[in-house]
KEMARSE-260348 format. One record per residue (C-alpha): residue number from 1; x, y, z. Coordinates in Angstrom, 2 decimals, padded with zeros to 5 digits. Layout:
N
<rec seq="NUM" xx="X" yy="Y" zz="Z"/>
...
! end
This chain:
251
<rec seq="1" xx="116.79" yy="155.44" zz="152.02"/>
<rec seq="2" xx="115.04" yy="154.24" zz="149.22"/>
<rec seq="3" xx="111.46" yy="155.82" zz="148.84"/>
<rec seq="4" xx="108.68" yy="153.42" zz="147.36"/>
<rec seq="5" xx="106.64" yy="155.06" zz="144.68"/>
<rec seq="6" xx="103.51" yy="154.65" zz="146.61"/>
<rec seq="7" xx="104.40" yy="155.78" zz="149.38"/>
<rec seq="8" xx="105.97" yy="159.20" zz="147.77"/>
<rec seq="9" xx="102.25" yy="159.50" zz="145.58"/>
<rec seq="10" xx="100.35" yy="158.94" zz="149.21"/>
<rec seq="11" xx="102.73" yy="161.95" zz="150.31"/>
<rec seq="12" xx="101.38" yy="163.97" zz="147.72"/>
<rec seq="13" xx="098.03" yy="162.65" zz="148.32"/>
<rec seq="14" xx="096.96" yy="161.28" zz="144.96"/>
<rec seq="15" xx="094.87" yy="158.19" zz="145.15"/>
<rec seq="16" xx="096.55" yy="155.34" zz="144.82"/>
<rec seq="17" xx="094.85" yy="152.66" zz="142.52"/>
<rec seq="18" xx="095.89" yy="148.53" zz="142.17"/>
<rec seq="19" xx="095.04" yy="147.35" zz="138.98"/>
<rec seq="20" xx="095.15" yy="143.66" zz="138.01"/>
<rec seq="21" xx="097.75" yy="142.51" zz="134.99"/>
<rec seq="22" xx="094.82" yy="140.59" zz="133.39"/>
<rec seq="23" xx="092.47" yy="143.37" zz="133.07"/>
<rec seq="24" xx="093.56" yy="144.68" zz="129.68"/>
<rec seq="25" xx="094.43" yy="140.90" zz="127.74"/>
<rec seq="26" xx="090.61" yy="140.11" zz="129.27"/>
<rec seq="27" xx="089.77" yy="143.15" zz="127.41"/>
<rec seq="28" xx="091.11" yy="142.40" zz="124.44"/>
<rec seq="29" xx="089.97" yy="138.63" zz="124.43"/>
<rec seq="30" xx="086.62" yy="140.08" zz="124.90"/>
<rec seq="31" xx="086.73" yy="142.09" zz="122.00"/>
<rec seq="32" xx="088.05" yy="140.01" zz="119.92"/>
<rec seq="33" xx="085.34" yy="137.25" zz="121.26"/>
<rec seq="34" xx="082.89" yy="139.81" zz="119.81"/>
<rec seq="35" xx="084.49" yy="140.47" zz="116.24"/>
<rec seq="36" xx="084.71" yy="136.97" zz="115.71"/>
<rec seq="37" xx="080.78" yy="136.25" zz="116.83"/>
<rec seq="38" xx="079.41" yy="138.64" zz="114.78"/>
<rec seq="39" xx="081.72" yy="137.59" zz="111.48"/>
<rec seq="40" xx="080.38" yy="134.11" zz="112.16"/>
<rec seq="41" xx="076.74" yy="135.65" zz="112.46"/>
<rec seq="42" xx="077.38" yy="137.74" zz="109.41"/>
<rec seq="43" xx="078.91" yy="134.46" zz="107.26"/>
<rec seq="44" xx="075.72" yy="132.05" zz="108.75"/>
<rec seq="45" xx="073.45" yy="133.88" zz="110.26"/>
<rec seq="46" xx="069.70" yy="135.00" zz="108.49"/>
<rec seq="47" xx="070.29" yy="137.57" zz="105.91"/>
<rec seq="48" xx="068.21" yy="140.60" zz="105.25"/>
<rec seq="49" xx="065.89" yy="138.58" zz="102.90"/>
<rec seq="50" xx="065.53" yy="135.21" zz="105.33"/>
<rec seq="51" xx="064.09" yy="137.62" zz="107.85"/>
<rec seq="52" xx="062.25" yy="139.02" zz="105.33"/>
<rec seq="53" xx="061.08" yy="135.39" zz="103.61"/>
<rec seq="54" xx="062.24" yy="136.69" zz="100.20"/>
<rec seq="55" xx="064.55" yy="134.21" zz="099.92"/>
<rec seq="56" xx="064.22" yy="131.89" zz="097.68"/>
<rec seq="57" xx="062.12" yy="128.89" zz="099.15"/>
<rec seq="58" xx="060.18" yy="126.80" zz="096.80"/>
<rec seq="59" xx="057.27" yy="123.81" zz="098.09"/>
<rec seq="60" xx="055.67" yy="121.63" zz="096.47"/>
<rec seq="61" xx="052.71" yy="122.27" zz="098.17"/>
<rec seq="62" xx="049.60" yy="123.08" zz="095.64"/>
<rec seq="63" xx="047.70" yy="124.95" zz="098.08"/>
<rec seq="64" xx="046.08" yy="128.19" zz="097.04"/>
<rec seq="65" xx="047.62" yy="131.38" zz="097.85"/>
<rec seq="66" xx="045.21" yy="134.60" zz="097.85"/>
<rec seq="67" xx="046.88" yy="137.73" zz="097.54"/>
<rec seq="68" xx="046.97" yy="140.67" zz="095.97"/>
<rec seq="69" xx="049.62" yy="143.04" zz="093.69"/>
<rec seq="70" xx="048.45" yy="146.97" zz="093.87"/>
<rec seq="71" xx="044.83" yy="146.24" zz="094.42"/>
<rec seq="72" xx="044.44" yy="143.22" zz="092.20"/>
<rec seq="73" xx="043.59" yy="140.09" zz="093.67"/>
<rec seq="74" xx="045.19" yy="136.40" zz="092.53"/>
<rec seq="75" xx="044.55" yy="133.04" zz="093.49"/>
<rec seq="76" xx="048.16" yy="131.47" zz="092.89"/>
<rec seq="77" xx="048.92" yy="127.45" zz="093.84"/>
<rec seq="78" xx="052.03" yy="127.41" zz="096.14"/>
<rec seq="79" xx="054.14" yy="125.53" zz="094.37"/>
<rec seq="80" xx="054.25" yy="128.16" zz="091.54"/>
<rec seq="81" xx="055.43" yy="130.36" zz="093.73"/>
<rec seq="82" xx="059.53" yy="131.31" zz="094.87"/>
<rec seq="83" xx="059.44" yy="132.85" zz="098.46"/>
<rec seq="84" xx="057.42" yy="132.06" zz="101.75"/>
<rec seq="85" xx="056.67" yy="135.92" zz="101.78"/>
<rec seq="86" xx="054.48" yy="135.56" zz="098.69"/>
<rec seq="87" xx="052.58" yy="132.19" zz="100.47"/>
<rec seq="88" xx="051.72" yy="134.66" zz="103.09"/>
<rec seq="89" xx="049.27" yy="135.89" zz="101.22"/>
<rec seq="90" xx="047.53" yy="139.86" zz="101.26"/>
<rec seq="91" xx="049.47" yy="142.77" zz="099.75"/>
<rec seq="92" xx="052.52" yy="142.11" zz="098.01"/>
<rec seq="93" xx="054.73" yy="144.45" zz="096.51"/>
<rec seq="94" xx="056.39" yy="142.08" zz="094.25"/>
<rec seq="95" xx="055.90" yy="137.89" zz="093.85"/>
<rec seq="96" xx="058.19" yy="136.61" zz="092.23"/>
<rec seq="97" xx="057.36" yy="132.87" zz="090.60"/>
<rec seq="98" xx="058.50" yy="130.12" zz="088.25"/>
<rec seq="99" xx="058.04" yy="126.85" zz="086.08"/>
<rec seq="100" xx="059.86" yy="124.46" zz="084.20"/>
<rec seq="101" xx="059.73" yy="124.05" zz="080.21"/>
<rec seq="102" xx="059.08" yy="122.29" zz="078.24"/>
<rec seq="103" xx="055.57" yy="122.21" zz="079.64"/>
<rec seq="104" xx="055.81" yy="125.38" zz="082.04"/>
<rec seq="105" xx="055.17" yy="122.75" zz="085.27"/>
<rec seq="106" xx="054.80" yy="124.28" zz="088.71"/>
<rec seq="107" xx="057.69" yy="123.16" zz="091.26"/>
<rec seq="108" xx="058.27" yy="119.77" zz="092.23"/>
<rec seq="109" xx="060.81" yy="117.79" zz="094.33"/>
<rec seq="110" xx="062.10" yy="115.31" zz="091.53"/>
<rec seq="111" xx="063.34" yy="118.97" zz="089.59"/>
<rec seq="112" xx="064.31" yy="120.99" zz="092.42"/>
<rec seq="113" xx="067.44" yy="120.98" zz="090.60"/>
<rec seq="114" xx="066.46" yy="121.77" zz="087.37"/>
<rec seq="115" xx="064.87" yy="124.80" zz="089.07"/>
<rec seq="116" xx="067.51" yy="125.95" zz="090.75"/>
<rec seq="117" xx="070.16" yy="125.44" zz="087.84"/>
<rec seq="118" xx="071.26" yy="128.85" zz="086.64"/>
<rec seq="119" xx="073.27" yy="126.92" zz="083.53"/>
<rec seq="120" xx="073.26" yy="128.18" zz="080.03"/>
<rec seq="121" xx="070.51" yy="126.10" zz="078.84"/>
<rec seq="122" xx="068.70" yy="125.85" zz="081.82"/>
<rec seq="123" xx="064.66" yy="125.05" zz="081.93"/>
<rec seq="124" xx="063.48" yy="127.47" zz="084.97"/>
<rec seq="125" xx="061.45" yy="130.42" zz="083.73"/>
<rec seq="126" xx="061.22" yy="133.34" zz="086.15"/>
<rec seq="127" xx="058.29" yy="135.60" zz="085.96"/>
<rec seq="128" xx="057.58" yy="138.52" zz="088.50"/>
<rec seq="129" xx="054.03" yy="140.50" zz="089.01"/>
<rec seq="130" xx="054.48" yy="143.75" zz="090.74"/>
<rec seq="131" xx="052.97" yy="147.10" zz="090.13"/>
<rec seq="132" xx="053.27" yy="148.97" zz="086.88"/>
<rec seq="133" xx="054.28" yy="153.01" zz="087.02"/>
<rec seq="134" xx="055.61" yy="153.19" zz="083.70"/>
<rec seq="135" xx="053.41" yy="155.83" zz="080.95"/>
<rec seq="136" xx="054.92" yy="153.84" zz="078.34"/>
<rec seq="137" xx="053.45" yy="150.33" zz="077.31"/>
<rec seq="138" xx="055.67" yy="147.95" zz="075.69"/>
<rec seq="139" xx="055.72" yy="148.64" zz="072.07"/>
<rec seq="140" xx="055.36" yy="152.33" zz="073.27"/>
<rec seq="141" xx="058.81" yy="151.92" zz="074.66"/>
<rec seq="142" xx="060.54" yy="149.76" zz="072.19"/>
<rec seq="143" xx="059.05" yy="152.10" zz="069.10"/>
<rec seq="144" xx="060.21" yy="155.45" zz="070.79"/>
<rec seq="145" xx="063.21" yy="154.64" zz="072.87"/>
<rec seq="146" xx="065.02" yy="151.67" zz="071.27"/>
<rec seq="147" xx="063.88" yy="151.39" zz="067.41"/>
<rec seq="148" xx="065.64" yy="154.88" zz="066.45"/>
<rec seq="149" xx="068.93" yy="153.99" zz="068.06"/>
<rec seq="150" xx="069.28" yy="150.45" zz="065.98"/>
<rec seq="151" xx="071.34" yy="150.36" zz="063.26"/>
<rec seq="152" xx="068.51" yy="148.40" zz="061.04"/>
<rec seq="153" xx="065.36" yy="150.49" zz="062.38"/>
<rec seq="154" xx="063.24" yy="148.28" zz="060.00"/>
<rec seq="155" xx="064.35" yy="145.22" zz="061.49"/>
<rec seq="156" xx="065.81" yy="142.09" zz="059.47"/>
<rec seq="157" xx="063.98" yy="138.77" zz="059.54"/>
<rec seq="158" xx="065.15" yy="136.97" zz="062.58"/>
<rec seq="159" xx="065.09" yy="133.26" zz="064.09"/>
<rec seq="160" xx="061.86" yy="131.61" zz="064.56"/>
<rec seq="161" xx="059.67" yy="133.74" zz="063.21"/>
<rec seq="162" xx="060.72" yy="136.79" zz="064.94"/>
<rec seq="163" xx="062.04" yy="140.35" zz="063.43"/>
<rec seq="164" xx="065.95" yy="140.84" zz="064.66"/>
<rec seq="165" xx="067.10" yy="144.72" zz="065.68"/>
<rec seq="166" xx="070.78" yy="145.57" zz="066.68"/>
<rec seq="167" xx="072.73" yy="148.22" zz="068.20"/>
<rec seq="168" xx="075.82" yy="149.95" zz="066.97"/>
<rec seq="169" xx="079.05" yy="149.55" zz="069.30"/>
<rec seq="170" xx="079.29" yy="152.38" zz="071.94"/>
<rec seq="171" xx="075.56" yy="152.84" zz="073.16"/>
<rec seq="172" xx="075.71" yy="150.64" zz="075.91"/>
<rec seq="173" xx="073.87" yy="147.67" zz="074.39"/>
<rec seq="174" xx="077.12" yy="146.06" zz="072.68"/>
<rec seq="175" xx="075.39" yy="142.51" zz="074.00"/>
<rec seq="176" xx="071.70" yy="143.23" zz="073.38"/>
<rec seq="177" xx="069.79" yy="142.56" zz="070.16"/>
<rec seq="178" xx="065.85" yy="143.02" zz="070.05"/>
<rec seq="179" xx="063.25" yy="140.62" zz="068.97"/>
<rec seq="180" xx="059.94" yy="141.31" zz="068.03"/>
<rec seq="181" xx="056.75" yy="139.58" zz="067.00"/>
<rec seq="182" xx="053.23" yy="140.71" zz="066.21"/>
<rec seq="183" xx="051.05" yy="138.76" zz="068.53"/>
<rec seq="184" xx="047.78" yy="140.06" zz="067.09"/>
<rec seq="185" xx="047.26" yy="141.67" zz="064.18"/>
<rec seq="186" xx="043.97" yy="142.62" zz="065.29"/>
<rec seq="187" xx="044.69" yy="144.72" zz="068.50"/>
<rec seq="188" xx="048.17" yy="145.31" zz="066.90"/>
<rec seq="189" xx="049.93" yy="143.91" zz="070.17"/>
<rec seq="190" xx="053.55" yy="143.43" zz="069.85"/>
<rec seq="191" xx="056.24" yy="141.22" zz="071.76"/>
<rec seq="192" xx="059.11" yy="142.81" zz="072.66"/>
<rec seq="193" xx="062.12" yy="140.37" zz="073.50"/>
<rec seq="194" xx="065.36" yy="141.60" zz="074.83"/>
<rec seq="195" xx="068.62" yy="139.38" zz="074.78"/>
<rec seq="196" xx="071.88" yy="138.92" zz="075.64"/>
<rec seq="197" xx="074.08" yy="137.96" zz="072.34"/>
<rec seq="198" xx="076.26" yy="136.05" zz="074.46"/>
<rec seq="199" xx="075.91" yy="136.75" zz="077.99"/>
<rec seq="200" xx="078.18" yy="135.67" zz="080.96"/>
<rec seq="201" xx="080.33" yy="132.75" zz="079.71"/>
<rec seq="202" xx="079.02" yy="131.04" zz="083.03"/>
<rec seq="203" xx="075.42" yy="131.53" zz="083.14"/>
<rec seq="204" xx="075.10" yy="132.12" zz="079.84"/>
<rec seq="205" xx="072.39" yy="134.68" zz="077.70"/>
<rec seq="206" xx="068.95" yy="135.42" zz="078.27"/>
<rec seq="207" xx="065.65" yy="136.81" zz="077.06"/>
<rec seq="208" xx="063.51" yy="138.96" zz="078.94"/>
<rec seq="209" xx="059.75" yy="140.44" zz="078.65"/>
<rec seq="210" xx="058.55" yy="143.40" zz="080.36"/>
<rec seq="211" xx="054.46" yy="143.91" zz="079.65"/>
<rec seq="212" xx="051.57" yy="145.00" zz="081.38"/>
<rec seq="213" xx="048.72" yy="142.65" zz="082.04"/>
<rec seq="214" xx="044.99" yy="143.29" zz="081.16"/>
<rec seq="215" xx="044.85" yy="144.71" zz="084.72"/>
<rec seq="216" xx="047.93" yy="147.27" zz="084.99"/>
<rec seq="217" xx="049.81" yy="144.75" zz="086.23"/>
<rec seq="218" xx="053.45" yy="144.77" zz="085.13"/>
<rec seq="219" xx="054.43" yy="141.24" zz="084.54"/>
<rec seq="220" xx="057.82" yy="140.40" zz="083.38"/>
<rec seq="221" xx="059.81" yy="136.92" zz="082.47"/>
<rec seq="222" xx="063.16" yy="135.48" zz="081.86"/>
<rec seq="223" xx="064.79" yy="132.72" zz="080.09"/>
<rec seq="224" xx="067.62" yy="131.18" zz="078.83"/>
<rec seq="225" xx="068.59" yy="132.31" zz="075.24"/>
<rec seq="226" xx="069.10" yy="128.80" zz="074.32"/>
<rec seq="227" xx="065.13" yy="128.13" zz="074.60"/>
<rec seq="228" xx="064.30" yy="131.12" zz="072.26"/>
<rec seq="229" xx="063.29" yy="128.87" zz="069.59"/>
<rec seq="230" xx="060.32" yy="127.96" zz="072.32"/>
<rec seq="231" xx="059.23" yy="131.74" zz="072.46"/>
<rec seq="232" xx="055.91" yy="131.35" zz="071.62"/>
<rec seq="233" xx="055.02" yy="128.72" zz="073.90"/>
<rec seq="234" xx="056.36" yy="130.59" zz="077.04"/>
<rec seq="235" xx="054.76" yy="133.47" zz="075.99"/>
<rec seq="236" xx="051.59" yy="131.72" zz="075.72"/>
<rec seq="237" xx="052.10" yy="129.91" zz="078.68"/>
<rec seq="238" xx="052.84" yy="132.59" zz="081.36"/>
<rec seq="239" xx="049.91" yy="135.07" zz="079.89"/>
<rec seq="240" xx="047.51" yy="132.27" zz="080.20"/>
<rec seq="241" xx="048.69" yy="131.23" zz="084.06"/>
<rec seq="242" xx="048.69" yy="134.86" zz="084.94"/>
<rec seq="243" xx="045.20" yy="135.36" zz="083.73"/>
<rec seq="244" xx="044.18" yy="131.61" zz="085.53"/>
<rec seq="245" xx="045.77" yy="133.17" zz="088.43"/>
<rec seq="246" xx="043.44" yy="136.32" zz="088.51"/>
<rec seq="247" xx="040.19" yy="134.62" zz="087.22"/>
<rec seq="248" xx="040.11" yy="132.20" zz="090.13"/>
<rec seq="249" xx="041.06" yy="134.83" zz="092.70"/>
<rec seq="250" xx="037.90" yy="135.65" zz="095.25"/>
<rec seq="251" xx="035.45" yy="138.04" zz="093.97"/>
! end
C-alpha cells in the first residue's frame, strides 16, 4: 500500500503546512516592483539639492532679497541670484549668483539661455559670497605659495595689460598660467587671475578670482577664458555690485 507523504509526516507528528505555488513569484514580482520604483525615483525624482533649493533656479523677479553671509547683511535683487535657497533670505552659508557680459545684466527670460550655456565663449559670470577662513589674503597667497614655483617668478608681460606667470611640467598645474594686475598702486592691491591654458575641449578654459571683500567676505568669480580681454570690466563690475549689495542692506 502506497503511503502518502502527509499522512507518514502526521504519523510522526510534524505539522503539516499547505503553501500556495504563487507565494514565492508574488515575492519576487514584489521585489522587483520595488527595485524598479526606486531606480525610477532615483533617475526623476528630487535630488539632494532640489530638496535643498540649491539647485539651480533663476527668476526674473527684481525683488529684494535680505540676507546675510557670516554675520554680514546684503540686500541682493532676485534676479541676480541662482537658487531659491538664497531668495529665502537670513543666514546663508554660501549664495551663489550671476550676470551676463557685456554689461554684467541680472537674469532675464529673453537670455535664459545665454545663462545657462556652459560653451567656450559663453557670457554667464558666476560669482559666489560665502565666508572667508583663509589667514592668507590674495596676493598673500599668490606671492608665497605660487610665485616661487613658476618658472618666470618675475612674470613676463602678458595680454591686456596683465603680467603672465607659468608652471613647469610635473607640479600639477600643466594647464594653469597666472595673471596678475596691480589694481591700486596706492593700497598696493593686486588681482590675482587663475586660468586654464586650454581647458576641457567641451566647455572650454576659464578664469577664476578668489578675494576677500572689505567685510571678510570671501567672494570669488568665474569666466570664460575667451572674455579675458574684458578683465577689467568684470572685475569692476562684480566689486561694485557686491558693495551695492551690502550698502543697501538694512542697518
Amino acid at each position: 500500500m502506497k503511503i502518502d507523504q502527509r499522512d507518514a509526516d502526521a504519523a510522526l507528528g510534524s505539522d503539516v503546512h499547505r503553501h500556495s505555488s504563487w507565494t514565492m513569484p508574488a515575492i519576487l514580482i514584489l521585489i522587483t516592483a520595488a527595485i524598479g520604483i526606486g531606480i525610477f525615483f532615483y533617475l526623476t525624482g528630487p535630488t539632494v539639492q532640489d530638496l535643498a533649493g540649491t539647485t539651480p533656479s533663476p527668476t526674473a523677479s527684481a525683488e529684494p532679497v535680505d540676507l546675510k553671509v557670516d554675520g554680514i547683511a546684503y540686500r541682493i535683487p532676485a534676479h541676480y541670484t541662482e537658487s531659491r535657497a538664497a531668495r529665502g533670505g537670513g543666514d546663508q552659508d554660501e549664495v551663489d549668483l550671476h550676470v551676463l557680459l557685456p554689461d554684467l545684466h541680472p537674469w532675464t527670460l529673453t537670455d535664459q539661455s545665454a545663462f545657462a550655456s556652459n560653451a567656450p565663449d559663453a557670457r554667464v559670470v558666476h560669482f559666489v559670497l560665502k565666508p572667508d577662513r583663509q589667514t592668507l589674503t590674495e596676493d598673500q597667497r599668490f606671492e608665497r605659495a605660487l610665485r616661487p614655483q613658476t618658472t618666470n617668478p618675475d612674470g613676463v608681460p602678458g595680454p591686456y595689460a596683465l603680467t603672465q606667470f607659468d608652471f613647469p611640467q610635473g607640479l600639477g598645474y600643466d594647464d594653469t598660467q597666472i595673471f596678475t594686475a596691480l589694481l591700486d598702486a596706492k593700497t598696493k592691491a593686486l588681482l590675482v587671475l587663475r586660468c586654464d591654458k586650454t581647458g576641457d575641449p567641451t566647455f572650454g578654459a576659464s578664469c577664476i578670482r578668489q578675494m576677500r571683500t572689505p567685510d571678510g567676505i570671501g567672494l570669488t568669480y568665474r569666466f570664460k577664458r575667451a572674455h579675458l580681454a574684458e578683465w577689467q570690466t568684470i572685475d569692476s563690475g562684480i566689486t561694485k555690485l557686491v558693495a551695492e549689495f551690502r550698502s543697501k542692506a538694512p542697518k
